[in-house]
C-alpha positions in Angstrom: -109.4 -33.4 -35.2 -107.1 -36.4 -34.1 -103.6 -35.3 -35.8 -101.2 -37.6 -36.7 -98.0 -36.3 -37.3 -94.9 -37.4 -39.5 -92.5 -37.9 -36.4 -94.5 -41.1 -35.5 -93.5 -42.6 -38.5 -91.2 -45.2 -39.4 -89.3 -45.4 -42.5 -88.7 -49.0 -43.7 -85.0 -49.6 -44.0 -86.1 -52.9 -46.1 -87.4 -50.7 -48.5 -85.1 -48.3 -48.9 -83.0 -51.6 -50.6 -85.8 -50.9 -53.6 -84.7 -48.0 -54.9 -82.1 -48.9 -58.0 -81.7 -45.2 -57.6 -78.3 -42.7 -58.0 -77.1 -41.1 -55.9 -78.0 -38.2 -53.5 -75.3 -36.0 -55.1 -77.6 -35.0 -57.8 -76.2 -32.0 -59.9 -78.2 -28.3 -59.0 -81.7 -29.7 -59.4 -81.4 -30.6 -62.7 -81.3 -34.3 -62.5 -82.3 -36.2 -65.2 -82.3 -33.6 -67.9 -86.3 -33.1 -66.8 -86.7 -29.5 -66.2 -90.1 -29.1 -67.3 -90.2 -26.9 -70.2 -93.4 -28.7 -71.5 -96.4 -26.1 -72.3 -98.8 -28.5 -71.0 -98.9 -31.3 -68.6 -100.4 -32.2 -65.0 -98.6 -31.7 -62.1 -98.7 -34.5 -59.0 -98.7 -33.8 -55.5 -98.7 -36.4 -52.7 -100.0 -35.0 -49.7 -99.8 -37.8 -46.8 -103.2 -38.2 -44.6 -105.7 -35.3 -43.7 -103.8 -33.0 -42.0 -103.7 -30.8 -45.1 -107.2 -28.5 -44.8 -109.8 -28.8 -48.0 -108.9 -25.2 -48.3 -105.3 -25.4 -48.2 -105.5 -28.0 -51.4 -107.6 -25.8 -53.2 -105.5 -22.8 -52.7 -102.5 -24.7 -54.3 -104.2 -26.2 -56.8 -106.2 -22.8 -57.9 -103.0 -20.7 -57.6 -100.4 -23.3 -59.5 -103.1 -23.1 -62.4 -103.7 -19.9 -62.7 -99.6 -19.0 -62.7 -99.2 -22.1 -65.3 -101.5 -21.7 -68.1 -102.2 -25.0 -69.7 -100.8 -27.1 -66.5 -103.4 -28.7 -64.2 -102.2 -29.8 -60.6 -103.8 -32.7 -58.7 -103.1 -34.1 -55.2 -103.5 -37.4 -54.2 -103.8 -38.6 -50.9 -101.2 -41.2 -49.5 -101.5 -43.1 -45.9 -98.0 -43.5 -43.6 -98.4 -46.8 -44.7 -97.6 -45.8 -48.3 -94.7 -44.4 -46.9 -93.0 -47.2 -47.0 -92.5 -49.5 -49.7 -95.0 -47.8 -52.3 -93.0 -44.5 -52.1 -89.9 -46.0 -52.8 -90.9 -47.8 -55.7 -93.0 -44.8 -57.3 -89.9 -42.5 -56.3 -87.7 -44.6 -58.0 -90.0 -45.4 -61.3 -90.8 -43.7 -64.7 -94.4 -42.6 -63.6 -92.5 -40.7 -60.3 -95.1 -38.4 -58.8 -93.7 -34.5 -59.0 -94.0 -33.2 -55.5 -94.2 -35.3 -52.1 -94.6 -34.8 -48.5 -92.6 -37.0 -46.1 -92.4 -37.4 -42.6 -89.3 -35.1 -41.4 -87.3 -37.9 -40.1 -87.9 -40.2 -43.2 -86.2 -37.6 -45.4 -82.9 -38.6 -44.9 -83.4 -42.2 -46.1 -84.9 -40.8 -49.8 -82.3 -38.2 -50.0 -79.6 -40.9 -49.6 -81.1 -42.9 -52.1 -81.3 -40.6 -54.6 -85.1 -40.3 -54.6 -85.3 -36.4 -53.7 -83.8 -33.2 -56.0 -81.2 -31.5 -54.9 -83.0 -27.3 -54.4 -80.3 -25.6 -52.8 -81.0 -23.3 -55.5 -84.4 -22.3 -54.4 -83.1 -22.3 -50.7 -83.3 -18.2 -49.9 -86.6 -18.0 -52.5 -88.5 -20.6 -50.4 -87.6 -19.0 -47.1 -83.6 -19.0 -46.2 -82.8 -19.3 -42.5 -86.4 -18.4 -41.6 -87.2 -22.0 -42.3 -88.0 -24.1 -39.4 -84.1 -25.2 -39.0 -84.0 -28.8 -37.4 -86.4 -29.6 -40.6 -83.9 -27.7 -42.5 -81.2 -29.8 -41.0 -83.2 -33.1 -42.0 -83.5 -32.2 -45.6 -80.3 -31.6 -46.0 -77.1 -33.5 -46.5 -73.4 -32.4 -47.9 -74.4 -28.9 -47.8 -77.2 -29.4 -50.2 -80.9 -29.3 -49.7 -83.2 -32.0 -50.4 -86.3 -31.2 -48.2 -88.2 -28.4 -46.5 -90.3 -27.6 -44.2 -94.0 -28.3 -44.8 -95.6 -27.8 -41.3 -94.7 -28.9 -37.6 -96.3 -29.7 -34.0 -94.2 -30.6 -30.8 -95.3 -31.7 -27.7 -96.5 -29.4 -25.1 -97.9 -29.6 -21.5 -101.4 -29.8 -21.0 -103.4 -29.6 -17.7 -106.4 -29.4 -16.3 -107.9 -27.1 -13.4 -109.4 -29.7 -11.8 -106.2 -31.4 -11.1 -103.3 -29.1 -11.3 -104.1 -25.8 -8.9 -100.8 -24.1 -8.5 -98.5 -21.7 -10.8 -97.2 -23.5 -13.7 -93.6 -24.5 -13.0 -91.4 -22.6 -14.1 -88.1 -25.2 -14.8 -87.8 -28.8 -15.3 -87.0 -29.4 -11.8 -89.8 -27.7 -10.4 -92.1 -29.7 -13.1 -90.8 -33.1 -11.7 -91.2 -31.9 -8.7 -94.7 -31.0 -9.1 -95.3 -33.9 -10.8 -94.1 -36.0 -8.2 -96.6 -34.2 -5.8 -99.6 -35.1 -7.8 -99.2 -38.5 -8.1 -101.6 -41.4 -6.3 -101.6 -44.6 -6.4 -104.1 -44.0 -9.7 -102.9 -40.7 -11.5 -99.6 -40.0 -12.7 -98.3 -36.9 -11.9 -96.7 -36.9 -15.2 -97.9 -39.2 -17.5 -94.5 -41.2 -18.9 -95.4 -44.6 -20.3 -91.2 -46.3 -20.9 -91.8 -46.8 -24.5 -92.6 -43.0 -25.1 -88.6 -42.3 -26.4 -90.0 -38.7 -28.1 -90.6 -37.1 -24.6 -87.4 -38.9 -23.0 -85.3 -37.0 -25.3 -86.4 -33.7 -24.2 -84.9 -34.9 -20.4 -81.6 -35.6 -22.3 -81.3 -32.2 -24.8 -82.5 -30.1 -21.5 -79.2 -31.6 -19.6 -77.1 -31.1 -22.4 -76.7 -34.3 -23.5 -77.3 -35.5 -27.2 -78.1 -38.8 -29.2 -75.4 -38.6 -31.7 -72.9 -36.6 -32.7 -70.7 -37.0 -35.9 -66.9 -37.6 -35.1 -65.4 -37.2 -38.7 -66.6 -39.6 -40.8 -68.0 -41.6 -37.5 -71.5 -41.0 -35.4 -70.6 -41.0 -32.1 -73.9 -41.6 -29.8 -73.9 -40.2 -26.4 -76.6 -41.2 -24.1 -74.0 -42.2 -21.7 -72.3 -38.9 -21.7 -72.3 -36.9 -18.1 -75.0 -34.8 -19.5 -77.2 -37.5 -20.8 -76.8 -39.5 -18.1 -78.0 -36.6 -15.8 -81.2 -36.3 -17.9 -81.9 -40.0 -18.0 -81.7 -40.2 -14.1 -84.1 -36.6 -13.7 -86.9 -39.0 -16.4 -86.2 -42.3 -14.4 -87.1 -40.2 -11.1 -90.7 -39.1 -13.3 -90.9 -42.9 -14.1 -90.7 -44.1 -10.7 -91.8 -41.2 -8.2 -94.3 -39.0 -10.7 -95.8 -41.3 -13.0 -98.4 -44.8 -12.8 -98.7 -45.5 -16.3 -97.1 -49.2 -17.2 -93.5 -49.2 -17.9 -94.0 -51.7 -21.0 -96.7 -49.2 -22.6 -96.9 -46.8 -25.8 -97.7 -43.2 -26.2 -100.6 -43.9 -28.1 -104.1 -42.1 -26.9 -103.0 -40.0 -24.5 -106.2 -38.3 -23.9 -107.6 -41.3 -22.7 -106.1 -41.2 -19.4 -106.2 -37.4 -19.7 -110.0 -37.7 -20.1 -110.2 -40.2 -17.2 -108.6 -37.8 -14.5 -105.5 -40.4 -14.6 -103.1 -37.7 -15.7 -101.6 -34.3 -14.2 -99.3 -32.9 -16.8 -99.3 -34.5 -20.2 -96.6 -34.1 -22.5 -98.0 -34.7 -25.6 -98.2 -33.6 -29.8 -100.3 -30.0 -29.9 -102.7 -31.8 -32.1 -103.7 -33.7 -28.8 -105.9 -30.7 -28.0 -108.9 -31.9 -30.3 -108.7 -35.5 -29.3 -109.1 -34.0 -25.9 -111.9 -31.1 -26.8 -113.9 -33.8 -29.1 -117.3 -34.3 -28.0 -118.2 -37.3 -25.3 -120.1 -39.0 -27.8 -117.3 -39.4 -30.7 -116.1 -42.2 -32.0 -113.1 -41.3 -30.2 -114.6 -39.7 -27.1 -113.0 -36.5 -25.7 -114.0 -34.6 -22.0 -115.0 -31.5 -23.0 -117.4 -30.7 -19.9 -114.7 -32.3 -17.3 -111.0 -32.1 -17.9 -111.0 -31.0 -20.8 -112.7 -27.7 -19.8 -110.8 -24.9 -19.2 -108.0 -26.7 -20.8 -104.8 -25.4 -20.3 -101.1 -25.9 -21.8 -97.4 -24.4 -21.4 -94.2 -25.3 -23.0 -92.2 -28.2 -21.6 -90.2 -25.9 -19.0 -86.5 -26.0 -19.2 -83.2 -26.1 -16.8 -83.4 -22.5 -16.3 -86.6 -20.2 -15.6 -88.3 -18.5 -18.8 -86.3 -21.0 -20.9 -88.6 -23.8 -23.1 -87.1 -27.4 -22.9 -85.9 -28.3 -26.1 -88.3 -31.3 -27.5 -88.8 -33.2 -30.0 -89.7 -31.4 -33.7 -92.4 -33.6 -35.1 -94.2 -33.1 -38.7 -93.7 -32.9 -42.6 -91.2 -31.5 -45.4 -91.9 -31.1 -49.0 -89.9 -32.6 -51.6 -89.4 -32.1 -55.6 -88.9 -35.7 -56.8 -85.8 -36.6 -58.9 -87.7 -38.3 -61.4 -90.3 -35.7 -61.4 -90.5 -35.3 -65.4 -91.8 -31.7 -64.7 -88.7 -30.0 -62.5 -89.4 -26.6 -62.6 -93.0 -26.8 -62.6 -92.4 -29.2 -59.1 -90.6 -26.2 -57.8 -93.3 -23.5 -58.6 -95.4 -25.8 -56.9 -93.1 -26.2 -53.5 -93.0 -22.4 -53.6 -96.9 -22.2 -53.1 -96.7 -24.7 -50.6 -94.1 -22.4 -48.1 -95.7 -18.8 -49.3 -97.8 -16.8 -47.2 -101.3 -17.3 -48.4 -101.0 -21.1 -48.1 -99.5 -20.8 -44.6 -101.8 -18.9 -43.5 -104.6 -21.7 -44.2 -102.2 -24.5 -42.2 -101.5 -21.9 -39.3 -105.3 -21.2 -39.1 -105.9 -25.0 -38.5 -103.2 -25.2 -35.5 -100.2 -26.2 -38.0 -96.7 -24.8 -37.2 -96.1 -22.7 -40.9 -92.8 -23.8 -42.3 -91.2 -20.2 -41.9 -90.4 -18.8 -38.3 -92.3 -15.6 -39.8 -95.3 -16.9 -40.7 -95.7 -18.0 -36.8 -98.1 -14.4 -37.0 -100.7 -16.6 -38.9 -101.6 -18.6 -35.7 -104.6 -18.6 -33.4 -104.9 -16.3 -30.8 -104.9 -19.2 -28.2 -102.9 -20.1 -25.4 -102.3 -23.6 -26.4 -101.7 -22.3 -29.8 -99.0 -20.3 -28.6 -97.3 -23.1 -26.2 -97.2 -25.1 -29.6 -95.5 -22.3 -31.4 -93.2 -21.8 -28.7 -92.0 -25.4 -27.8 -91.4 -25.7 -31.4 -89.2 -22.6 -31.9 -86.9 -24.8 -29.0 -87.3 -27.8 -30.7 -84.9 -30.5 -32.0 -84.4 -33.1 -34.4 -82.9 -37.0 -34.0 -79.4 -37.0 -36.1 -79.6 -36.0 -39.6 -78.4 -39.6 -40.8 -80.2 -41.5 -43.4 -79.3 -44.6 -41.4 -81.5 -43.5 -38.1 -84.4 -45.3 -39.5 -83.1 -48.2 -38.9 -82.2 -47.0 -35.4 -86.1 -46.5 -35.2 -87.2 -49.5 -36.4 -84.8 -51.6 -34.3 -86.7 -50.0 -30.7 -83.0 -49.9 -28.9 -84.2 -46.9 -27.3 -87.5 -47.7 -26.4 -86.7 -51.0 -25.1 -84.2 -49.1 -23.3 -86.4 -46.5 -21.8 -88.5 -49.5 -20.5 -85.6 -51.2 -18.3 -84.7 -47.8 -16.8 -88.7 -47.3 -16.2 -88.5 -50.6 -14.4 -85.5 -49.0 -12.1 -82.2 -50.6 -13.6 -78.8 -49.0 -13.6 -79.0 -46.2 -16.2 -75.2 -46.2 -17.0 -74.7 -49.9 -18.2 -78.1 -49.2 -19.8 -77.0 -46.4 -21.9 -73.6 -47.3 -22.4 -75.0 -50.6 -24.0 -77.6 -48.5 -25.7 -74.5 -46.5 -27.1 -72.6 -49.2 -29.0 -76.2 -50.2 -30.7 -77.0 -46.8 -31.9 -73.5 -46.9 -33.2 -73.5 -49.9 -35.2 -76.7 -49.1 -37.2 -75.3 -45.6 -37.7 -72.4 -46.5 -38.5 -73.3 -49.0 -41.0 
């Protein structure tokens, strides 16, 4: 199964200027006087690609039916394309769809276009503080809560026998430095293309710097802060001593120089495992007979021994739309999305539950347990529903790539800085 998580998506800032929405400040989850006290009706979920298992549909569907006499419930299936422009103008239409999933960093732009209900209400029902709390911190804005958790994945290490021999490292230093100690002039010791920003950020957050921090009514970005710039020079020493893969390239298919013996560690989403494990004859060929056997993962190591890096959250949250015309009935359905019997189904296919408690649903597998781990450490970009645009404008990729290529971090990130600032700022 070749996951692809919400992280990777890009919310269009273009078409957030579609929405001839209100405002985010919607009044206790009762906007628009639709709270769903119809008898009958049919309920419409948008679930975004296939990461959702057949049997996790059916147990929603099956259970919101049987607690709503007369209701139906049917899902449709959206692409990350649809994320885009054709949310926006369903969210913001008479024929809204009742419950959507978005990609955890997109939630900021609905909320602040008044496409998402305000459930603060339901917070400590759906889960409290045992939600997944940089998701938490996404869905939320002015103290309210807009989104929750759906499920999450963040990037772990994986390695493979036949190339890495010794004891995993047990702090970021010693991982560079093992890193730089496998590399030839044809395998990177740690696989770091320049545009891959997700991973970079882990260097930064493990240093104790940060990407932006809100001064007042200000964001105040800080990659060239002490800490930051510490972190950025440990990831430009992986980029130039440790690492082989182009300086100008993506993240995209790591398991293809996994698969080639090109790669000793590999940072990379969980859900990397099955493009790695699939069969030599896929579509999308794996190498499960050669590096891929014995497969092995750990938690990107942090500053100090026994401590995970903190990396980058990636997946989904759940949302009740505003112009859902069936309110309550959304929010029955939410609550059967985060409960245990549905959780259960996503942990069981390698998804990190929404609640830290339901972490006791997942495979008994090391690499499961890497995953669950990194993602208890995790972190999320700034909880700004202008950091789309900071996305979609590649300022920190493009970034990344000129420090890959050797040049002087500090002018680099100082620059880097004032163009965060401006789009956050806006």
């Amino acid at each position: 199964m070749n996951r692809k998580l919400a992280a990777v998506a890009t919310f269009g800032v273009a078409a957030l200027a579609l929405a001839g929405c209100s405002s985010a400040a919607n009044d206790g989850g009762n906007g628009g006087d639709n709270g769903g006290s119809a008898e009958t009706g049919e309920l419409t979920v948008w679930i975004i690609g296939s990461d959702t298992p057949q049997d996790a549909r059916d147990y929603l569907k099956e259970t919101f039916e049987a607690e709503n006499e007369g209701w139906t419930l049917a899902i449709e299936e959206k692409t990350w394309a649809d994320t885009n422009d054709a949310y926006v103008a369903a969210l913001g239409s008479s024929d809204a769809p009742d419950v959507v999933e978005v990609g955890n960093t997109q939630a900021q732009g609905f909320i602040d276009q008044g496409l998402l209900l305000d459930i603060t209400s339901e917070k400590e029902a759906l889960g409290g503080d045992t939600m997944l709390q940089s998701f938490v911190e996404l869905g939320s804005a002015d103290d309210a809560l807009y989104a929750v958790p759906y499920y999450a994945g963040s990037r772990i290490v994986f390695y493979s026998p036949e190339v890495f021999t010794g004891e995993p490292p047990a702090t970021l230093e010693e991982y560079v430095a093992a890193g730089k100690a496998m590399k030839t002039d044809t395998r990177s010791g740690i696989w770091a293309p320049g545009k891959d920003w997700y991973n970079a950020l882990a260097f930064v957050w493990a240093n104790g710097g940060e990407v932006a921090v809100k001064d007042g009514d200000k964001w105040d970005a800080q990659f060239s802060s002490p800490e930051s710039i510490k972190g950025l020079e440990m990831l430009q020493d992986v980029y130039l001593n440790a690492n082989v893969a182009p300086a100008d390239s993506n993240e995209a298919d790591p398991q293809v120089p996994f698969c080639l013996g090109e790669t000793g560690f590999l940072s990379a989403p969980s859900w990397v495992k099955w493009s790695i494990l699939a069969a030599a004859d896929a579509d999308n060929p794996g190498c499960p007979d050669t590096y891929g056997k014995d497969l092995q993962a750990m938690p990107l190591p942090g500053m100090k021994a026994g401590e995970a890096a903190p990396v980058f959250a990636g997946g989904s949250s759940i949302a009740v739309a505003f112009k859902s015309d069936a309110q309550d009935k959304a929010k029955a359905a939410v609550a059967i999305m985060l409960s245990d019997g549905y959780q259960k189904i996503m942990a069981e296919n390698g998804l990190i539950p929404a609640l830290t408690t339901q972490a006791q649903f997942l495979p008994d597998d090391e690499i499961t347990k890497a995953s669950a781990a990194a993602t208890a450490a995790s972190r999320a970009v700034p909880a700004s529903a202008n950091w789309a645009g900071v996305e979609a404008s590649l300022v920190i990729p493009d970034t990344l790539v000129k420090i890959a290529q050797g040049g002087d971090i500090k002018p680099l990130a100082e620059e880097l800085d004032k163009k965060i600032e401006e789009i956050l700022n806006k």
